[in-house]
C-alpha positions as a Python dict, from the first residue, in 0.01 Angstrom:
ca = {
    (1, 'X'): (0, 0, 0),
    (2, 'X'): (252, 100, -223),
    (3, 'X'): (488, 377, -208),
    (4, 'X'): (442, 725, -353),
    (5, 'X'): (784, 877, -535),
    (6, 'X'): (807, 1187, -751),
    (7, 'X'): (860, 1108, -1110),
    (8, 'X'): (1262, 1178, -1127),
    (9, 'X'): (1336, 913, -833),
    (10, 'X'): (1607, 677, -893),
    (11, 'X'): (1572, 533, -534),
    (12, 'X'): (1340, 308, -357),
    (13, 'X'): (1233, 312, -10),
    (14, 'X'): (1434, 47, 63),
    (15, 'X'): (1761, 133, -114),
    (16, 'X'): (1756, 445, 47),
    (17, 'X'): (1723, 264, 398),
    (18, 'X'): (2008, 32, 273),
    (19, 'X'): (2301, 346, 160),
    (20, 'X'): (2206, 460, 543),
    (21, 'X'): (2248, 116, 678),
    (22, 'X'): (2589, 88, 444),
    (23, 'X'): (2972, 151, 565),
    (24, 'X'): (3069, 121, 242),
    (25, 'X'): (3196, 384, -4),
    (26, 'X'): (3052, 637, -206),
    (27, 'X'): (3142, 498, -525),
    (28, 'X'): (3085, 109, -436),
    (29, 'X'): (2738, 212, -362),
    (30, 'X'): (2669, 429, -653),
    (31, 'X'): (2849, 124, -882),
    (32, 'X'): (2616, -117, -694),
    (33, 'X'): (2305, 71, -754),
    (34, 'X'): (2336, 233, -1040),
    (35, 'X'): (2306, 618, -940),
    (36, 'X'): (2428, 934, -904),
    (37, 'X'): (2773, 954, -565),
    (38, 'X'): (2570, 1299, -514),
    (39, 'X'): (2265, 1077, -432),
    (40, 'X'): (2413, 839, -245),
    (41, 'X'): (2551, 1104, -55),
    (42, 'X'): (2216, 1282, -13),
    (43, 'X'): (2055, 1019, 126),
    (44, 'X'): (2291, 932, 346),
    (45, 'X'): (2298, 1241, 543),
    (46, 'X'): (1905, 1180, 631),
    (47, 'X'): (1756, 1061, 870),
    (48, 'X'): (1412, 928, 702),
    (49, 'X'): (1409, 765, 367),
    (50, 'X'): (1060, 1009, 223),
    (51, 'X'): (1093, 1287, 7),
    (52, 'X'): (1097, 1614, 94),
    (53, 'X'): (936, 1926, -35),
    (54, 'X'): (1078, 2151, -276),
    (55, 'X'): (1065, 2495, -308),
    (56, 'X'): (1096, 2779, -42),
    (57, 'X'): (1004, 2661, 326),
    (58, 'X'): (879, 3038, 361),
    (59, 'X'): (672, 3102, 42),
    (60, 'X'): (606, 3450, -8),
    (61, 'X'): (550, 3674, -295),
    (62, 'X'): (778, 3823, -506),
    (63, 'X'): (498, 4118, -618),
    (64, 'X'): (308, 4202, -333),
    (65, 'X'): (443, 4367, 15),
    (66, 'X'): (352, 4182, 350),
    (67, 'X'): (137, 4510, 366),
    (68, 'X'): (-58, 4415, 61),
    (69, 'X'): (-116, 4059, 188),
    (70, 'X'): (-239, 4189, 508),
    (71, 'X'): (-548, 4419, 302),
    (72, 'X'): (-610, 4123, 77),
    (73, 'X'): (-597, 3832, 362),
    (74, 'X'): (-848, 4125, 561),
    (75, 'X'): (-1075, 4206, 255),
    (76, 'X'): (-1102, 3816, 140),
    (77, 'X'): (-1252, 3714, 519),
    (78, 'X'): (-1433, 4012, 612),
    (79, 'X'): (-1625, 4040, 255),
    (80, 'X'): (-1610, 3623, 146),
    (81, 'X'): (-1683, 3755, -190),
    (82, 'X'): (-1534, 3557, -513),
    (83, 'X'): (-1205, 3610, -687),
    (84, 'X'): (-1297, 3787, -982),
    (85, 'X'): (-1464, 4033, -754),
    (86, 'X'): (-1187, 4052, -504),
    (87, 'X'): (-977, 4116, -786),
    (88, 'X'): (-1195, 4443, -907),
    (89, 'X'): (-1230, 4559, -560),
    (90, 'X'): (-847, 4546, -444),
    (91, 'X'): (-697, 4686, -791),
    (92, 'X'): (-778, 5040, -668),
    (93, 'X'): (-555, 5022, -418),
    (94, 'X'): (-295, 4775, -509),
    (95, 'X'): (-234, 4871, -921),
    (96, 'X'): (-5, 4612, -948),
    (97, 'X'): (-202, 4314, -850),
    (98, 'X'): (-292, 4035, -1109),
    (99, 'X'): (-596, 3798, -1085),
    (100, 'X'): (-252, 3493, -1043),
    (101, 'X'): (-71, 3685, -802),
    (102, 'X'): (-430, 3683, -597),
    (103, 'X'): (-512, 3366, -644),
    (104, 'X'): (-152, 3240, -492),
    (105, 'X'): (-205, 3446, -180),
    (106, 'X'): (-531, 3310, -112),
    (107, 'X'): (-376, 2980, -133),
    (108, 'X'): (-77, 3030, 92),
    (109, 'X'): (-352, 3167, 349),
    (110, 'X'): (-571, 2875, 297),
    (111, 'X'): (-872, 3116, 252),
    (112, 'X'): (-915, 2997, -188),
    (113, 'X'): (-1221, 2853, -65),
    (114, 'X'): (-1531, 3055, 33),
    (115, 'X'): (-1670, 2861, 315),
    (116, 'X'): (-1995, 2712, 297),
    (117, 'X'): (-2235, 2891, 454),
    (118, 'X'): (-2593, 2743, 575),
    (119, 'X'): (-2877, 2802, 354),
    (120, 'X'): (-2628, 2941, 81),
    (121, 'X'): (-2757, 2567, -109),
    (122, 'X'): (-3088, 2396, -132),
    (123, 'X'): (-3071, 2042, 5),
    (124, 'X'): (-3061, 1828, -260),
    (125, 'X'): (-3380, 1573, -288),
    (126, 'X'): (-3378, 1207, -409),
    (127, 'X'): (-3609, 1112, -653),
    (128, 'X'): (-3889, 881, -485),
    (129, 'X'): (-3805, 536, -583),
    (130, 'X'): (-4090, 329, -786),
    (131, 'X'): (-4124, -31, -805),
    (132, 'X'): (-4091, -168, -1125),
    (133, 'X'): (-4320, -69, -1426),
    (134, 'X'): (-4350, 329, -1418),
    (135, 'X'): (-4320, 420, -1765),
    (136, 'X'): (-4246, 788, -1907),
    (137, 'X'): (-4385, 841, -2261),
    (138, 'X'): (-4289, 1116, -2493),
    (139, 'X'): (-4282, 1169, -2871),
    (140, 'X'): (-4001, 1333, -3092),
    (141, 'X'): (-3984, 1444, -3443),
    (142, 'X'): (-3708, 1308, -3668),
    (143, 'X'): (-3581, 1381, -4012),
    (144, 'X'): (-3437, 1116, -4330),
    (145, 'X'): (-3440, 1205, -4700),
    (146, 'X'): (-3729, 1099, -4732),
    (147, 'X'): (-3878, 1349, -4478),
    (148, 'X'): (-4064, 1349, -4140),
    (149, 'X'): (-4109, 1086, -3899),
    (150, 'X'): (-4258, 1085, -3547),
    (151, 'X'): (-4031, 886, -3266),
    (152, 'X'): (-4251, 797, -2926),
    (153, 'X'): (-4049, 657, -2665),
    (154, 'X'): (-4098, 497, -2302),
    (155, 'X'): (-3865, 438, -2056),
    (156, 'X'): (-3880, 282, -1699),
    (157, 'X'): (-3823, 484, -1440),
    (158, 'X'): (-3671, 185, -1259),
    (159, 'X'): (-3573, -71, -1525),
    (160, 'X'): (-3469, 194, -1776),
    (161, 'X'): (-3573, -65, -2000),
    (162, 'X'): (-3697, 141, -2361),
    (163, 'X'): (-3928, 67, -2582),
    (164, 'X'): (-3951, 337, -2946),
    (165, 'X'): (-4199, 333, -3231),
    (166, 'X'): (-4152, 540, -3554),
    (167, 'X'): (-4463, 651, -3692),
    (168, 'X'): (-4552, 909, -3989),
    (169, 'X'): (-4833, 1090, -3790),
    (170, 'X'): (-4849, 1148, -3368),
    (171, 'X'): (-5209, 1169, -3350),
    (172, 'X'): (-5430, 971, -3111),
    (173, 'X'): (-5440, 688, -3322),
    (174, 'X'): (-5090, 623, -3323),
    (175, 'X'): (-5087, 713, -2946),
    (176, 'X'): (-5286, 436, -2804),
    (177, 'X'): (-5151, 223, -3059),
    (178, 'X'): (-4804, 288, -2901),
    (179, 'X'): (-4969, 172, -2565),
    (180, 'X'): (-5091, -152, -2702),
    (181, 'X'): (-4729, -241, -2824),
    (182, 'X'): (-4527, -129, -2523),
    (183, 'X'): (-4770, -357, -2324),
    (184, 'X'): (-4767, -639, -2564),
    (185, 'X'): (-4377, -579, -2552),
    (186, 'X'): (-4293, -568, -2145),
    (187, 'X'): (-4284, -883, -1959),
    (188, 'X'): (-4459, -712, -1609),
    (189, 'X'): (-4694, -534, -1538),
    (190, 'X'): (-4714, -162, -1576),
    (191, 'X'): (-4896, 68, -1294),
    (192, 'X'): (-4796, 394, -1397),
    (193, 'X'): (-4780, 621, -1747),
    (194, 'X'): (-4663, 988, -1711),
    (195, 'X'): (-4723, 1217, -2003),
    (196, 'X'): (-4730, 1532, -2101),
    (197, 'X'): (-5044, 1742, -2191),
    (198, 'X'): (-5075, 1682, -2546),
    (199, 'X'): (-5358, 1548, -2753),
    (200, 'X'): (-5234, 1223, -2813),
    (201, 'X'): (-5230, 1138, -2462),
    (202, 'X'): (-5518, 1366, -2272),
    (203, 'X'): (-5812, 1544, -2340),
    (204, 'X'): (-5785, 1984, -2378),
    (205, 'X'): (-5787, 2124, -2037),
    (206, 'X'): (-6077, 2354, -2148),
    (207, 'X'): (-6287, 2041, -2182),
    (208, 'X'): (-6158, 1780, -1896),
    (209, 'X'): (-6409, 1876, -1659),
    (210, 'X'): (-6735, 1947, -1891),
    (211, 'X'): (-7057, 1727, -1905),
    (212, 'X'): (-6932, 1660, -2268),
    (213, 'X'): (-6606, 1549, -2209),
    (214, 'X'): (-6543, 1174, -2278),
    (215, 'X'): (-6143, 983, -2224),
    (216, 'X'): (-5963, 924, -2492),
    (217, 'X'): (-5869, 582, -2613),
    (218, 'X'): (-5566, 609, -2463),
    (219, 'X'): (-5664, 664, -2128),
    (220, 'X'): (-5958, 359, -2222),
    (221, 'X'): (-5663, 152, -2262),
    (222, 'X'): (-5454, 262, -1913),
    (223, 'X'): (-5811, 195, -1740),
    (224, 'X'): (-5884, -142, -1866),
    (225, 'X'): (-5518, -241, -1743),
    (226, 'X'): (-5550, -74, -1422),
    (227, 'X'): (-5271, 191, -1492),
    (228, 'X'): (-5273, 510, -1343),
    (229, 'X'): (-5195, 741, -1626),
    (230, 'X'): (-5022, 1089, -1493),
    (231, 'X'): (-4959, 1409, -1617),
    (232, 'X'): (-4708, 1669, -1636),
    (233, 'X'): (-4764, 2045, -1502),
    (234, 'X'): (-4824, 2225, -1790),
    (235, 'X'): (-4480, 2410, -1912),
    (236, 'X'): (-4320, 2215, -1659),
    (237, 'X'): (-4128, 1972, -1940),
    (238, 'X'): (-3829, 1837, -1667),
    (239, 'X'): (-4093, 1619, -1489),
    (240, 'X'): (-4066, 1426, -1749),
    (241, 'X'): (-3690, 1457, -1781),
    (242, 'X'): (-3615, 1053, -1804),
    (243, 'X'): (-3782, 1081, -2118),
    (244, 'X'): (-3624, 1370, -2236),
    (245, 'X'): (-3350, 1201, -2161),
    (246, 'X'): (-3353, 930, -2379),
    (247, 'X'): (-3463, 1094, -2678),
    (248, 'X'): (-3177, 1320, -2663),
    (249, 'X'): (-2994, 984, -2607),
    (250, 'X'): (-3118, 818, -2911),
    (251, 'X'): (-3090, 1133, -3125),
    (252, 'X'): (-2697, 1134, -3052),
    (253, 'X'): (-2653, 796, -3123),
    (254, 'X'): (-2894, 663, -3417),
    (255, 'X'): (-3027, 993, -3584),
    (256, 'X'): (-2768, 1289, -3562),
    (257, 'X'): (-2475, 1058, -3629),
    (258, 'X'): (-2590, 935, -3966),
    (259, 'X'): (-2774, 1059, -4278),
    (260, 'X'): (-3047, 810, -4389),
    (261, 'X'): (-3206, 771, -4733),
    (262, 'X'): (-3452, 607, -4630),
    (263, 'X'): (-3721, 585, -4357),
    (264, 'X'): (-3637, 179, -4374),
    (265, 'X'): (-3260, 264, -4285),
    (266, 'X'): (-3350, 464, -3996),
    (267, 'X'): (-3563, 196, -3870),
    (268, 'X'): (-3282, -74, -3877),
    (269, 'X'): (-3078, 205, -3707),
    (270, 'X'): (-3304, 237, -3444),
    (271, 'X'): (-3351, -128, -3401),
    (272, 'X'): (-3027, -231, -3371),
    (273, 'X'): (-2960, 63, -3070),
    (274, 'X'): (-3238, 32, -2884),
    (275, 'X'): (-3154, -351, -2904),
    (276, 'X'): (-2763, -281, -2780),
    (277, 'X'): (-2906, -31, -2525),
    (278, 'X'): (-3151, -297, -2377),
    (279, 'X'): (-2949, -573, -2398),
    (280, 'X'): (-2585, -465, -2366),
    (281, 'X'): (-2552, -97, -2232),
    (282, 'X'): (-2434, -101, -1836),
    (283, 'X'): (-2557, 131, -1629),
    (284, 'X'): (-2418, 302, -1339),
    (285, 'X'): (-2747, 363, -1185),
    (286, 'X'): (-2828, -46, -1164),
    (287, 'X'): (-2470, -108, -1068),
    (288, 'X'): (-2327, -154, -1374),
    (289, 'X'): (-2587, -385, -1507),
    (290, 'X'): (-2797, -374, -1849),
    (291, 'X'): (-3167, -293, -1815),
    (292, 'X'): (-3276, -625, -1963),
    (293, 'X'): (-3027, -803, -1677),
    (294, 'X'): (-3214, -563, -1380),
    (295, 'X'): (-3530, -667, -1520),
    (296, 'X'): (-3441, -1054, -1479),
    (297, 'X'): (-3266, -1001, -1143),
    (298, 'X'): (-3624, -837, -1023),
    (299, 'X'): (-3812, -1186, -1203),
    (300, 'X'): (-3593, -1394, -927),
    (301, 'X'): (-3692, -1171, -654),
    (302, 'X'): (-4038, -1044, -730),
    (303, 'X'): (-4205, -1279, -944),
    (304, 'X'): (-4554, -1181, -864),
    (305, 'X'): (-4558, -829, -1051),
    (306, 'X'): (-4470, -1007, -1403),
    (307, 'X'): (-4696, -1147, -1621),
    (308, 'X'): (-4443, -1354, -1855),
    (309, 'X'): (-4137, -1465, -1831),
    (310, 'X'): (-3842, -1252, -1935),
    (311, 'X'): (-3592, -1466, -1990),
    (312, 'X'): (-3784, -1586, -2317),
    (313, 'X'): (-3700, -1213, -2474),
    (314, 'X'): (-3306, -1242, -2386),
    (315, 'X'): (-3090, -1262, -2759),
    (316, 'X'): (-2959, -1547, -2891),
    (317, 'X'): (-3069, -1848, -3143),
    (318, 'X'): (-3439, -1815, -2987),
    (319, 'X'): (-3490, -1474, -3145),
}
């Protein structure tokens, strides 16, 4: 491991060692190395060859009394309330106290930390992990010159392999049609859909549950493919939050950044992202590898839950 100097050094660990070793002169071993006769005086009189700390060996304040240490040191453990409020508390009785001047004495009392107390914090949760093909569908509204388009997206919990559509209406229609593509699209097999509440995707509440009611194409479709299609808690829009995600993603990189003419031009746009993204974009959640890469690692190890091949979508002179 290699050694740790402050950034004025001039000496090495082992020139040091080697001026204390030395019977030679002051100014033959200054000539021979090249510094300072204070320095090679310096480090002669040591003992060790590491630096030592600057500053006082006692540090104390210059603005507040070993009395007005003693209140704040008292106040700061028997109240373990923050800074700021420390701060309002304590300037009653010591005027001249600044929020710096505070914040140093905490720190030569090692108390600038508020210890953790149990319970203070909810336990954080992992997210349950899915097998492969858990999709989260959402639509988002986009703008070019030539005016409104409609953006549904689906992601992979897992894989985060995405799949986008641009459409002029988000009706029904265009709903399940979105369905049919992202299966004609993904090389396994999908078990799960989680959307929100809306129209496109699920009948009205008010009529789920009537002798009336009939599914919607869309959840036809999830049905005939054995997919389990989910739904969000109403006004609950963060269980859906790897969608939301990636719209916000895809909004940053392919529609904010630019100004398109033409509904054509944001299409290329988009094509050429979601293409880099799919393809190219290493992620720190699948240790550093691109979705389309997870998706063939899982091929070699789990065959069974793919229905084509996915090496026959990779880029190159077969696309």
């Amino acid at each position: 491991m290699g050694q740790r100097r402050h950034g004025s050094a001039t000496t090495t660990y082992a020139v040091r060692a080697a001026i204390q070793r030395s019977q030679a002169s002051l100014a033959s071993l200054s000539k021979e190395f090249g510094i300072n006769p204070k320095t090679v005086a310096k480090w002669r009189k040591r003992q060790s060859v590491e630096d030592q700390k600057t500053g006082p060996k006692d540090p104390r304040s210059t603005v507040l009394s070993e009395t007005d240490e003693a209140m704040i040191v008292a106040f700061r453990r028997h109240t373990l309330l923050p800074l700021d409020d420390c701060l309002s508390a304590l300037q009653a009785g010591i005027p001249h106290l600044t929020r710096s001047a505070l914040h140093r004495c905490f720190q030569r009392h090692e108390i600038s930390r508020l210890p953790d107390i149990e319970g203070d914090k909810p336990k954080r949760q992992r997210f349950k992990r899915y097998p492969i093909g858990f999709f989260h569908i959402d639509i988002a509204e986009v703008q070019t010159a030539e005016g409104k388009l409609y953006l549904f997206v689906a992601i992979d919990q897992t894989s985060k392999f995405a799949v986008t559509q641009l459409v002029e209406k988000a009706d029904r229609n265009t709903a399940w049609e979105f369905l049919e593509y992202l299966l004609s699209v993904i090389p396994y097999r999908i078990h799960t859909i989680l959307t929100d509440n809306g129209i496109q995707f699920a009948k009205q509440r008010r009529s789920r549950n009537t002798a009336l009611s009939r599914p919607t194409r869309f959840e036809v479709i999830c049905k005939a493919h054995g997919i389990k299609h989910r739904l969000t808690k109403p006004n609950h829009p963060w269980t859906n939050g790897q969608v939301e995600r990636m719209n916000r993603t895809i909004r940053e990189a392919a529609v904010k950044r630019f100004h398109y003419d033409s509904h054509e031009q944001l299409r290329t746009r988009l094509n050429d992202f979601m293409a880099a993204y799919n393809f190219g974009r290493r992620l720190k959640t699948l240790n550093s590898l691109a979705p389309y890469e997870y998706v063939c690692k899982i091929w070699t190890s789990e065959p069974e839950k793919f229905i084509t091949n996915p090496n026959y979508q990779s880029t190159g002179l077969n696309t």
